[in-house]
C-alpha positions as CSV (number, residue, x, y, z in Angstrom):
1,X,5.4,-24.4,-3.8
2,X,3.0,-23.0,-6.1
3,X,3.7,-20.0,-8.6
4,X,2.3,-16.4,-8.6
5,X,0.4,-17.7,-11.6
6,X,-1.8,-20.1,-10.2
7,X,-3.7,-17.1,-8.6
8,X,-6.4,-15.4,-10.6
9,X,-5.3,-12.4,-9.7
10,X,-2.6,-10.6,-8.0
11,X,-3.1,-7.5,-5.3
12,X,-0.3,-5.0,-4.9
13,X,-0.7,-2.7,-1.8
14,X,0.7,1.1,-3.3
15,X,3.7,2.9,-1.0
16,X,6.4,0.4,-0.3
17,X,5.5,-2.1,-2.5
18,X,5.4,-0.4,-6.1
19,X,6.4,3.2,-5.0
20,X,8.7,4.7,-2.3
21,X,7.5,7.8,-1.6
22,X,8.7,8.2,2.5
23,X,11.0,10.9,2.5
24,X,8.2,12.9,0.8
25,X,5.5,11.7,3.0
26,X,7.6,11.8,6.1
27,X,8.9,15.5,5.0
28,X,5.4,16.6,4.9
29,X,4.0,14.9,8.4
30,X,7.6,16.2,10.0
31,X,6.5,19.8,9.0
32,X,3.1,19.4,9.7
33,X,4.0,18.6,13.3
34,X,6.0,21.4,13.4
35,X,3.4,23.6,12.9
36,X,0.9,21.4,14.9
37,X,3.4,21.4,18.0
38,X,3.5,17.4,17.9
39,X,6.4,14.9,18.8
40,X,7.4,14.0,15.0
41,X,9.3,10.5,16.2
42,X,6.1,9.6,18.0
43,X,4.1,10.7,15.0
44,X,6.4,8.5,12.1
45,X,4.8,5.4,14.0
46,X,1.8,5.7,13.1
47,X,2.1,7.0,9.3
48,X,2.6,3.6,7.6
49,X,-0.5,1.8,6.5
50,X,-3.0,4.2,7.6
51,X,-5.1,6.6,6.5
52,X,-4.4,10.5,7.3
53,X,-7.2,10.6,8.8
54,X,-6.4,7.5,10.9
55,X,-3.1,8.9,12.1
56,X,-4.5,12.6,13.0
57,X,-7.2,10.9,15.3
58,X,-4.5,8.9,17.2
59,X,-2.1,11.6,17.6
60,X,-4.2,14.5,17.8
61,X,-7.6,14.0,18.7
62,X,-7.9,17.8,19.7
63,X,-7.6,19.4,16.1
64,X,-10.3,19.5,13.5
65,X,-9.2,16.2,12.1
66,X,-11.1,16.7,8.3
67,X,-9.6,20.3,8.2
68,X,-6.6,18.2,8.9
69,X,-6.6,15.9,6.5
70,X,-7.6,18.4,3.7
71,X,-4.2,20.7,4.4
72,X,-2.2,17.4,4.3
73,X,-3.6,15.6,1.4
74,X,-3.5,19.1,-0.7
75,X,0.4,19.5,-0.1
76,X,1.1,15.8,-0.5
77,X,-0.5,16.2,-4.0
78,X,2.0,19.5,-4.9
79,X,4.8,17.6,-3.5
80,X,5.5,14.5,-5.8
81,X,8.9,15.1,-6.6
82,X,11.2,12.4,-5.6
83,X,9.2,9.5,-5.9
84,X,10.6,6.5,-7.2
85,X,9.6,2.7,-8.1
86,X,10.1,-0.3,-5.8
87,X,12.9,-2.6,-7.7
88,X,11.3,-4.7,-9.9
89,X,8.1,-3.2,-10.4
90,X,7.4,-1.8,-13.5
91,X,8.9,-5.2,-15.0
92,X,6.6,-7.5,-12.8
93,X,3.7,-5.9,-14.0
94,X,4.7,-5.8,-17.2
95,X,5.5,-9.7,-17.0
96,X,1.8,-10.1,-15.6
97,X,0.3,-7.6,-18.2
98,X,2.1,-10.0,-21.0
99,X,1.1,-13.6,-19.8
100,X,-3.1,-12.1,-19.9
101,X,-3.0,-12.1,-15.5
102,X,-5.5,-10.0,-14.0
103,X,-3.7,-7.2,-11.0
104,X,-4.8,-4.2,-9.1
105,X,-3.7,-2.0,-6.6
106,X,-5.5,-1.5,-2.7
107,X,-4.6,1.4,-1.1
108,X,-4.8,3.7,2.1
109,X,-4.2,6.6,-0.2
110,X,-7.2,8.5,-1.7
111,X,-7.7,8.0,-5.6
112,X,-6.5,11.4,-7.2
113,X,-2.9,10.9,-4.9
114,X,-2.5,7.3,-5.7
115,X,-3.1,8.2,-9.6
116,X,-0.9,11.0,-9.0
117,X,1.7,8.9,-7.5
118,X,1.3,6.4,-10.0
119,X,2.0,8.5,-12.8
120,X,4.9,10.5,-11.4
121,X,6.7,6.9,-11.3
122,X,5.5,5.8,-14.5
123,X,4.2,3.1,-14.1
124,X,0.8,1.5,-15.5
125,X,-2.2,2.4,-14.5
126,X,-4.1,-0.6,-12.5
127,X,-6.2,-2.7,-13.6
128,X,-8.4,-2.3,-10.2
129,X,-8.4,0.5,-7.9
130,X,-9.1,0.3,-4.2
131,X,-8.4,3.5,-2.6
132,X,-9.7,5.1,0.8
133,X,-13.0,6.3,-0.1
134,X,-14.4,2.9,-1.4
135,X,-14.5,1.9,1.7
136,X,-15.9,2.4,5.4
137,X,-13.1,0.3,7.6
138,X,-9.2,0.4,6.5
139,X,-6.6,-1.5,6.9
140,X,-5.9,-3.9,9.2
141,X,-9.3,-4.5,8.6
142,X,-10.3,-6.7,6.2
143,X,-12.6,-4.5,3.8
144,X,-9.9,-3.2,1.4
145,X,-9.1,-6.5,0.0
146,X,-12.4,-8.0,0.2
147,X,-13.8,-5.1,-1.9
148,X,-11.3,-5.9,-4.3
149,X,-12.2,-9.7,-4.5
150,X,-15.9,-8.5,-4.7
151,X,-15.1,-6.1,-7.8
152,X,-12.5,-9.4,-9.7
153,X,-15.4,-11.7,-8.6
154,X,-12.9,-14.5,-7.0
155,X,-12.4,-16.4,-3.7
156,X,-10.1,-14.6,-1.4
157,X,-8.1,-17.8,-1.3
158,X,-7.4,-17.0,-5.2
159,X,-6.2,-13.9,-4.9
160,X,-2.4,-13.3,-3.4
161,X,-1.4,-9.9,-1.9
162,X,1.9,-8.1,-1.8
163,X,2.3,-5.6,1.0
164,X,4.8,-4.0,2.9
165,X,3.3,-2.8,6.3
166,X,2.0,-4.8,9.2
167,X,-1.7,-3.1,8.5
168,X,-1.2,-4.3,5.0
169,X,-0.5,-7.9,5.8
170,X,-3.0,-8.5,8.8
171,X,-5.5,-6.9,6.1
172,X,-5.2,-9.1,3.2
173,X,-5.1,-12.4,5.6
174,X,-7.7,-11.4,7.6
175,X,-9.1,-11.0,4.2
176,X,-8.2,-15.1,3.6
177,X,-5.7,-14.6,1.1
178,X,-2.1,-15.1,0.7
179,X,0.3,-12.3,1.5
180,X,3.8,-11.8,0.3
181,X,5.3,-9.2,2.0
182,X,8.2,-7.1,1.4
183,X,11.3,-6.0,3.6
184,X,10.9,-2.3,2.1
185,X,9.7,-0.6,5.1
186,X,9.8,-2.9,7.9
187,X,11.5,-5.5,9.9
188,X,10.7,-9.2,9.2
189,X,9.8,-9.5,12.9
190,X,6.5,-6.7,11.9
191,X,5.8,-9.3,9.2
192,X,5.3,-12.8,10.4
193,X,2.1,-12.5,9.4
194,X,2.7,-13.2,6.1
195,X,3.2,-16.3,4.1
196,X,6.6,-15.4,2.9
197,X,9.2,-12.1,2.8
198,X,11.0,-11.2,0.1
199,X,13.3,-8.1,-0.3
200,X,12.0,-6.5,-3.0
201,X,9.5,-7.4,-6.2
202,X,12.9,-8.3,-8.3
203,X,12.9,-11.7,-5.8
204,X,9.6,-11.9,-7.2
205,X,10.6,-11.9,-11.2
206,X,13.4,-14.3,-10.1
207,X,11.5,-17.1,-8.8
208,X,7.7,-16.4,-9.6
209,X,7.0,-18.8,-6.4
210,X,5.6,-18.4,-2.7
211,X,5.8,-21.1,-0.2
């Protein structure tokens, strides 16, 4: 066993894992397919973990996927009401904030929404931001959290991730760092992955541990 503070720093992926912002996100999608003529249960498979941009090109390769991406991201932004914090968040961070440990956030989300997001929920503004446009590949792929271990200056292997989505997971350990994931969004058998699952971040404040 070894505690969340033996790591130099600690990585929080954003929706699912300090926010829960679905039945906005999915309201939004579900209407855009309406207007897009899509299958929406074909299209809430491929929102979690991705980019917008990411999810337009696999489900609808024949629109003009930036134009795309602009309408969404523009009414996801207006549409903020009814977001609310993870369990246990605000006083995790707080409990890292206090002890002097170093945290961030790493995100599919572009920077104004996640600020956005994060501000709506009140909760603290992170310590170090990776959002969409800081880097070329997203999640699964590794380059999310590696930029992040770039910008704290650490080994992978001291950094430990909390996620919620299967992108998120494979991500961070492709990444070579320990992942925590949370049942928030999805089934423990989407997370084997991970080193450990948890319920939510206030299984976290209990124990402080990871196997």
């Amino acid at each position: 066993m070894c505690a969340l503070n033996d790591y130099a720093a600690v990585l929080f992926d954003m929706d699912g894992t300090l926010l829960d912002s679905t039945a906005c996100v999915e309201g939004i999608w579900r209407r855009w397919a309406a207007r897009r003529s899509i299958d929406a249960d074909y299209l809430m498979q491929h929102i979690h973990g991705l980019r917008t941009v990411e999810t337009i090109a696999r489900v609808a390769q024949h629109l003009d996927v930036e134009a795309e991406v602009a309408e969404l991201e523009a009414e996801e932004i207006c549409t903020l009401h009814g977001i609310t914090r993870i369990p246990g968040a605000a006083e995790l961070l707080a409990a890292l904030d206090a002890r002097g440990q170093r945290w961030g956030v790493v995100t599919s989300a572009p920077r104004r929404l996640a600020l956005a997001k994060i501000v709506e929920v009140d909760l603290p503004e992170p310590q170090l931001l990776i959002c969409a446009e800081d880097v070329a590949d997203a999640k699964p792929h590794p380059a999310p959290y590696l930029a992040a271990a770039a910008q704290l200056g650490c080994a992978p292997a001291r950094l430990v991730v909390i996620e919620d989505a299967p992108a998120g997971v494979a991500s961070a350990k492709s990444a070579g760092m320990t992942v925590i994931a949370l049942r928030t969004t999805h089934a423990d058998a989407a997370l084997t992955e991970a080193d450990l699952i948890v319920d939510d971040l206030r299984d976290l404040l209990a124990s402080s541990r990871i196997a």
